[in-house]
C-alpha positions in Angstrom: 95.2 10.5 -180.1 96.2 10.2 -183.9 95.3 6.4 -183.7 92.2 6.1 -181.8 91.1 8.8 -184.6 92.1 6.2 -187.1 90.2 3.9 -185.2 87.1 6.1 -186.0 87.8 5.9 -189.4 86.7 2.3 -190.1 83.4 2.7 -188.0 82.4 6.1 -188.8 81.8 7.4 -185.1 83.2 10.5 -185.2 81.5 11.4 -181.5 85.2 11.5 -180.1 85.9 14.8 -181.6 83.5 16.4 -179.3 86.5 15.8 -176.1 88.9 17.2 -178.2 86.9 21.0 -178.1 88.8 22.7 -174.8 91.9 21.2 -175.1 95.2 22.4 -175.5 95.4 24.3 -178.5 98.9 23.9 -179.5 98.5 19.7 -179.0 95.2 20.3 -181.4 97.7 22.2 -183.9 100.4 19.2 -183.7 97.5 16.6 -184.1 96.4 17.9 -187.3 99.8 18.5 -188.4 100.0 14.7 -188.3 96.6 14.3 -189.5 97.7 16.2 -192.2 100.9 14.3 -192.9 99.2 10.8 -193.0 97.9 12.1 -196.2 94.7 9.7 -195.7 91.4 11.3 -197.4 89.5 9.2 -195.0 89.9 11.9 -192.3 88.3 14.5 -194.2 84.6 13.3 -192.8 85.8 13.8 -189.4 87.3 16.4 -189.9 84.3 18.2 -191.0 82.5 16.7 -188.2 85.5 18.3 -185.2 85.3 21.7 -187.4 81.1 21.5 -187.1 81.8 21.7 -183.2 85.2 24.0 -183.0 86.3 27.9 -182.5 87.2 29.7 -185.0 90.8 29.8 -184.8 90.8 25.7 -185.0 87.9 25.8 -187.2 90.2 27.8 -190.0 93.7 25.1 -188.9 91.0 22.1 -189.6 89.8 23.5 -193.1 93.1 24.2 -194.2 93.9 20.2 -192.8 90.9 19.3 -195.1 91.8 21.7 -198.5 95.4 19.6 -197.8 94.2 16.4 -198.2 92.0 16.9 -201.0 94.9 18.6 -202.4 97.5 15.7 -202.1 94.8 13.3 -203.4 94.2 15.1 -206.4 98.0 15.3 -207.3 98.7 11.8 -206.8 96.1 11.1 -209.2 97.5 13.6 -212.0 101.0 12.0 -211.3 
């Protein structure tokens, strides 16, 4: 799943996301763990686009996903 989300990245179609509402949650949780390792900024648009469309519970897991990247960005660029 991680690479046909990095598929999306390059043509901005971000309609995927929508399958990935109902499924198991712990796979969600691993998948943006490794989302989240990648450390690429170029999720956080679809990111925001699966957390428009989520429950709460993954909602909050995306967000925090998000505030990571942005994090990791800004640090590299203080470094």
């Amino acid at each position: 799943m991680l690479e046909k989300l990095t598929e999306l990245l390059d043509v901005m179609d971000y309609s995927f996301v929508k399958e990935l509402k109902d499924r198991n949650r712990e796979m969600i949780l691993l998948l943006l763990e490794k989302i989240e390792a990648t450390g690429d900024r170029r999720f956080i648009p679809l990111l925001h686009a699966w957390a428009f469309i989520e429950y709460k519970k993954v909602r909050k897991a995306i967000n925090r996903v998000i505030n990571s990247l942005k994090s990791k960005h800004h640090n590299r660029s203080v470094n």
